[in-house]
N, CA, C and O of each residue as an XYZ file, in Angstrom:
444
protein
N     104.098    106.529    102.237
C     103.499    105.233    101.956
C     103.302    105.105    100.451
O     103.208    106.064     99.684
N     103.263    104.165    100.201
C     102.925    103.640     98.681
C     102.306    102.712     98.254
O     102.661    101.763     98.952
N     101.422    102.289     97.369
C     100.325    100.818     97.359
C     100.333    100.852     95.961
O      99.961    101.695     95.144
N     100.865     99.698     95.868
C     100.625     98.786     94.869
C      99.144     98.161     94.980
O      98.456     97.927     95.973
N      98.830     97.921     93.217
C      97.354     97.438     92.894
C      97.545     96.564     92.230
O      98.272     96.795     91.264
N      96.901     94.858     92.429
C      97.288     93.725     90.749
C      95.710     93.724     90.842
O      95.085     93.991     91.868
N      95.278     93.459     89.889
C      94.131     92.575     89.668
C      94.201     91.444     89.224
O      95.271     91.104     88.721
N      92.880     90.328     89.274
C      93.075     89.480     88.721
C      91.851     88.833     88.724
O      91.592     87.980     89.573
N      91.003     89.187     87.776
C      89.765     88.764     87.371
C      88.996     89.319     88.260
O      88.973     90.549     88.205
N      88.190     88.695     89.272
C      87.040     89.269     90.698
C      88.397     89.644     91.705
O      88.008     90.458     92.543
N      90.017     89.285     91.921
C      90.171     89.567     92.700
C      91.600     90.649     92.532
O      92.215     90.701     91.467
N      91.900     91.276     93.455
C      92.783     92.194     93.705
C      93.037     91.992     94.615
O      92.362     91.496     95.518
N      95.034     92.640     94.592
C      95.400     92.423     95.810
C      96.210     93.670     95.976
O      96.904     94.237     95.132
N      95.921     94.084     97.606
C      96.584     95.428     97.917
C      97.874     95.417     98.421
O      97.909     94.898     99.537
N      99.125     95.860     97.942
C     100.604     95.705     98.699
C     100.597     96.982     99.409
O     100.215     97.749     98.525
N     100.765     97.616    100.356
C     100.941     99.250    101.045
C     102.546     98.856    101.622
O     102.896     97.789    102.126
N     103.092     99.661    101.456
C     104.431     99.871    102.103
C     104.730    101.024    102.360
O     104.199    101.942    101.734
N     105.879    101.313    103.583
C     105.565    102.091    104.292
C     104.525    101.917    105.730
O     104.071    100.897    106.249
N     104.383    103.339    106.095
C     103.945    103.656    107.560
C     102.488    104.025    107.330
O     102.327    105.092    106.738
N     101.299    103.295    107.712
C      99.850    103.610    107.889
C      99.599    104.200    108.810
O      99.014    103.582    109.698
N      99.915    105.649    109.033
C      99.172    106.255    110.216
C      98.581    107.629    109.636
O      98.474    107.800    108.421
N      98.253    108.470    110.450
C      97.356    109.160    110.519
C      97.984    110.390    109.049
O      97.062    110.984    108.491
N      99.078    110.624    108.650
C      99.421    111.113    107.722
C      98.865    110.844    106.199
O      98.377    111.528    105.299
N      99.344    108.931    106.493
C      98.890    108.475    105.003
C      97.291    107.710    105.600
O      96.928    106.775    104.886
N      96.679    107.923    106.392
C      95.455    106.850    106.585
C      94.370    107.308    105.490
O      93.677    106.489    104.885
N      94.278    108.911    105.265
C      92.955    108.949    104.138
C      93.655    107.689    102.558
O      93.011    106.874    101.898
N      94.868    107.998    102.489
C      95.332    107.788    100.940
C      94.977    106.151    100.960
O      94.555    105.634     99.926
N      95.154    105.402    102.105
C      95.325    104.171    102.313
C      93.550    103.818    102.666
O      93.224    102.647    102.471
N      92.662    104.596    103.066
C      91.502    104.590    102.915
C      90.895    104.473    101.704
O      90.361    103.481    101.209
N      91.089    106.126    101.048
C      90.569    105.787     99.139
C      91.088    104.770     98.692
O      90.216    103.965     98.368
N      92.192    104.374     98.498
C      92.762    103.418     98.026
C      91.794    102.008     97.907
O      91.624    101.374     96.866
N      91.137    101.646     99.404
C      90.696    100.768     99.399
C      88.926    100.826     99.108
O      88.229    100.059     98.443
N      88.703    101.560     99.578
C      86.876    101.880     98.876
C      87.109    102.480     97.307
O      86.134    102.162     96.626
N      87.900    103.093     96.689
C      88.001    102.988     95.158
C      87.878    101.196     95.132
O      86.891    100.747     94.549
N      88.600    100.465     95.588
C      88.672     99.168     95.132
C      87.237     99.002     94.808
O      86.773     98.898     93.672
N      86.648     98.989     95.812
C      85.230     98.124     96.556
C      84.164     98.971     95.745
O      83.218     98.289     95.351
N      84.140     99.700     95.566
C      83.444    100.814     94.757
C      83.341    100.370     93.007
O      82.489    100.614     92.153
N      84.772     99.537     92.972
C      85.030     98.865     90.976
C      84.242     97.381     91.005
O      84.016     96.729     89.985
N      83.974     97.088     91.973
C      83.489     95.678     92.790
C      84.127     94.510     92.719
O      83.656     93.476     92.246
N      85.597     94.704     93.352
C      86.018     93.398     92.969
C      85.814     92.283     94.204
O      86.215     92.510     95.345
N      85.400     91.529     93.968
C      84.759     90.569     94.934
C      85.619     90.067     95.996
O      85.269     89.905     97.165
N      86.618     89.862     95.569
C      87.684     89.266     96.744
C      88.881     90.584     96.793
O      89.214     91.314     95.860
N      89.310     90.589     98.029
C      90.419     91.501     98.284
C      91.838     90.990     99.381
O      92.177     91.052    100.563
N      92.032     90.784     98.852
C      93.673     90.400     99.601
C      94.481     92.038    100.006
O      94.453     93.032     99.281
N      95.145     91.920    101.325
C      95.656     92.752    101.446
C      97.262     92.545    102.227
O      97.314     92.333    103.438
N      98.195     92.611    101.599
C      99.456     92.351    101.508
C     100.282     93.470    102.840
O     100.647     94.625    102.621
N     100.392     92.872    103.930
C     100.829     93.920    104.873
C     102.413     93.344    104.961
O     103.108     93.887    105.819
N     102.997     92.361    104.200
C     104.719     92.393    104.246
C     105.601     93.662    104.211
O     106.816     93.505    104.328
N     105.057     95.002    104.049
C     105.939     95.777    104.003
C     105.878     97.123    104.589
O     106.503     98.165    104.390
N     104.668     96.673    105.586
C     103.799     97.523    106.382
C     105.211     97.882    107.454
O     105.798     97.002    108.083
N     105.520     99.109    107.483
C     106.565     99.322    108.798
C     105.916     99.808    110.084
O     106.526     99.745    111.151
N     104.653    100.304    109.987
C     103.983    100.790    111.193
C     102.301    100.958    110.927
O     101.851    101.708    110.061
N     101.457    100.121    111.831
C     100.437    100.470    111.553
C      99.567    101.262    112.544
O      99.067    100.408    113.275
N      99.232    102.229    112.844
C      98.542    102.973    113.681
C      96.745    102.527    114.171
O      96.291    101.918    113.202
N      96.083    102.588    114.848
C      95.213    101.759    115.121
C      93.899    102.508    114.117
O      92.833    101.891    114.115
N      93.975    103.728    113.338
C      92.940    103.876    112.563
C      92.932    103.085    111.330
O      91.928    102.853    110.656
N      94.414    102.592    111.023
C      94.541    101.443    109.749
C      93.469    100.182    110.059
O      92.609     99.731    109.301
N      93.789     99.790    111.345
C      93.592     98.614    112.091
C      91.575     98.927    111.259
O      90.984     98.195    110.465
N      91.211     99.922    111.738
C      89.527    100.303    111.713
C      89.244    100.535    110.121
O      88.161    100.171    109.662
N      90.074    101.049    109.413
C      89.910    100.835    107.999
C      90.035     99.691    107.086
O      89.419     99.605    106.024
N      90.892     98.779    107.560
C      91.121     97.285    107.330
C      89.467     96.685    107.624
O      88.764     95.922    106.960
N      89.283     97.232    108.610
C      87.362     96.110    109.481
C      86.366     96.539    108.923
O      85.249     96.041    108.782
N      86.962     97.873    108.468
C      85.479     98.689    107.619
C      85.560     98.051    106.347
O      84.605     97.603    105.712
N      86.828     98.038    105.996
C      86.571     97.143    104.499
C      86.366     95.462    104.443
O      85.780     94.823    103.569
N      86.922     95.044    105.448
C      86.306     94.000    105.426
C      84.876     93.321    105.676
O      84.546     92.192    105.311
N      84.106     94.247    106.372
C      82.618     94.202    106.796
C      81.965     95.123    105.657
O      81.044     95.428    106.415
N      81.667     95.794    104.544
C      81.386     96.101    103.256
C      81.800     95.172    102.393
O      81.217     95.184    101.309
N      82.804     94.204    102.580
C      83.007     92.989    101.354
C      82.377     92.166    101.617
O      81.900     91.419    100.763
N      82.140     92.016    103.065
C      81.331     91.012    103.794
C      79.581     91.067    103.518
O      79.075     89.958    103.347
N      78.944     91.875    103.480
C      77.657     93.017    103.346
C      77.303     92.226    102.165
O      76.252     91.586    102.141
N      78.419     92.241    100.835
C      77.700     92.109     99.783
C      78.619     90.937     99.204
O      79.436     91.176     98.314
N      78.422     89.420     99.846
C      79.038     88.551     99.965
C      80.903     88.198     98.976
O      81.255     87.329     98.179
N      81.700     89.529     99.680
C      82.995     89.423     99.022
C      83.784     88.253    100.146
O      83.314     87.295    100.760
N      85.289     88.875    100.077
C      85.577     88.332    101.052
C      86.621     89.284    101.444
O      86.409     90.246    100.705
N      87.641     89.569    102.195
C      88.804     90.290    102.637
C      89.979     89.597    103.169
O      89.968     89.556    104.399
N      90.979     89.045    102.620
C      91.925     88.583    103.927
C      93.267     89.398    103.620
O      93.594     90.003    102.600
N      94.041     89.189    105.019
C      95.013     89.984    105.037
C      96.358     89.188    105.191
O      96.190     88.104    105.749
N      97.385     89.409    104.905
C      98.617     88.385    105.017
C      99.887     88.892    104.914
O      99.950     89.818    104.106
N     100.930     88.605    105.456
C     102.295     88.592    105.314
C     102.442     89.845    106.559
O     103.291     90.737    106.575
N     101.618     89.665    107.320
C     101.555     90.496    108.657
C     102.779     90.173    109.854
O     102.637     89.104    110.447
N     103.791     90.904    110.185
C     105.085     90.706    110.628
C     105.330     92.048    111.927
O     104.881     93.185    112.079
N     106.174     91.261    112.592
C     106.942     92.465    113.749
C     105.976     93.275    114.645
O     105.121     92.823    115.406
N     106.257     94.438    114.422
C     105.504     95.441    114.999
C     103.853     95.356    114.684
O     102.922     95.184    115.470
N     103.856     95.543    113.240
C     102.491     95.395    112.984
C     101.600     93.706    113.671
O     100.467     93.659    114.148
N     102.364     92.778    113.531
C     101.523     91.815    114.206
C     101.222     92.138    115.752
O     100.261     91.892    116.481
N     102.271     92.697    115.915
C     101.931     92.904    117.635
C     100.637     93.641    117.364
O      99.700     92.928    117.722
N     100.211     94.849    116.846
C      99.121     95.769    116.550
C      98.054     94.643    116.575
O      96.957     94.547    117.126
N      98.631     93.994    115.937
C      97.025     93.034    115.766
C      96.574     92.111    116.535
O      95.470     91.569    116.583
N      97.842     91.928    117.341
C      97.266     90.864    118.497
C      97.004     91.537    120.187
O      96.406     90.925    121.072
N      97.497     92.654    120.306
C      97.255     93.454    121.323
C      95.648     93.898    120.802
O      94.667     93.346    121.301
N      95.551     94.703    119.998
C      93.939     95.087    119.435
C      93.066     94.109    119.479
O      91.864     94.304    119.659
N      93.677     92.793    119.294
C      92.357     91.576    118.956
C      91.859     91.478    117.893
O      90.995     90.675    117.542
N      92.704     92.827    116.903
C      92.239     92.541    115.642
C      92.640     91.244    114.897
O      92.391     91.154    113.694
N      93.492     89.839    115.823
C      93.859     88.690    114.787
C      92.582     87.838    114.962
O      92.457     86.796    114.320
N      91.676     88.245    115.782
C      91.394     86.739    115.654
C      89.703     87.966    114.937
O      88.599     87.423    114.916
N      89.809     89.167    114.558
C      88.395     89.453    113.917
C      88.752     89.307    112.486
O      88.163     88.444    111.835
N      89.523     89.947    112.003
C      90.205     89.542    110.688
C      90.774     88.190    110.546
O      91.306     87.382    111.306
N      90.374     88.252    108.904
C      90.934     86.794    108.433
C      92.829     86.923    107.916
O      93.321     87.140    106.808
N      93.447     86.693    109.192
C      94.784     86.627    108.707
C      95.245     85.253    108.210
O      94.755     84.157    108.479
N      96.231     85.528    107.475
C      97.212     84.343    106.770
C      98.631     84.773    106.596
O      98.999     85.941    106.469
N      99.395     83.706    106.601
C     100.717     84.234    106.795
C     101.378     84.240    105.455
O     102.540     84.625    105.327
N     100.893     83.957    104.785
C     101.843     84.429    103.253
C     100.284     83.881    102.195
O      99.275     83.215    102.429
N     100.918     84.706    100.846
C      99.990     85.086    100.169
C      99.129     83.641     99.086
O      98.133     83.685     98.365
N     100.167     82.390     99.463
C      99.395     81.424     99.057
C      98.190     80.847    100.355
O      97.217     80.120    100.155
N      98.484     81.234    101.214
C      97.378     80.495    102.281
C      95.995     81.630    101.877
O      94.789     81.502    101.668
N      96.599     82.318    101.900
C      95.028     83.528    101.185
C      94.708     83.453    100.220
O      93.537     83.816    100.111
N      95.206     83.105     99.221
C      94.415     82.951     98.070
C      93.962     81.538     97.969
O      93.375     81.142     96.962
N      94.274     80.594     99.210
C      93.365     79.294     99.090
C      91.644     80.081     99.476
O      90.521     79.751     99.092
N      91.969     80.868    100.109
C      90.215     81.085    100.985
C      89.258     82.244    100.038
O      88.311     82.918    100.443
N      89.972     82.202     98.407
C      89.126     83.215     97.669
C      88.154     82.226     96.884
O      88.143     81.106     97.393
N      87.797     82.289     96.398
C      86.268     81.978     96.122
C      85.730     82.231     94.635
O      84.552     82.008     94.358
């Protein structure tokens, strides 16, 4: 796996590509509480190149989004495709997360 980081003022956005499972889940974990930890208020997270997501991604995605939430950030996720959407709609994780389907509909809902 590999993740790209942009910033951009309060917000950042996370690209991960590659396979999120239990191999890469700590790296794809720090990755994202380093973010939240620098405090950037809004977080976009770019799953277009996500090839497999395993369901502890799914719980690290909710954990970070409920800590952005805590201390009024925000989290959304987008460009969610194939396999991985199935993950998210079998889990029910689409309708707890704020999905969007490409990266201008998410950055309408930053703040």
């Amino acid at each position: 796996m590999n993740i790209e980081i942009y910033r951009e003022n309060s917000l950042c956005i996370v690209r991960p590509a590659g396979r999120i499972d239990l191999a890469t889940l700590d790296e794809f974990e720090s990755s994202l509480r380093g973010l939240i930890e620098t405090a950037p208020a809004q977080l976009l997270v770019d799953m277009g190149r996500v090839t497999f997501l395993a369901g502890a991604g799914l719980g690290v995605l909710l954990a970070t989004a409920m800590t952005l939430k805590g201390h009024a950030g925000y989290m959304g996720v987008f460009g969610v495709s194939g396999p991985v959407r199935e993950v998210f709609a079998v889990s029910g994780f689409a309708s707890v997360l704020d999905l969007h389907p490409d990266e201008l509909s998410a950055r309408g809902e930053v703040h």
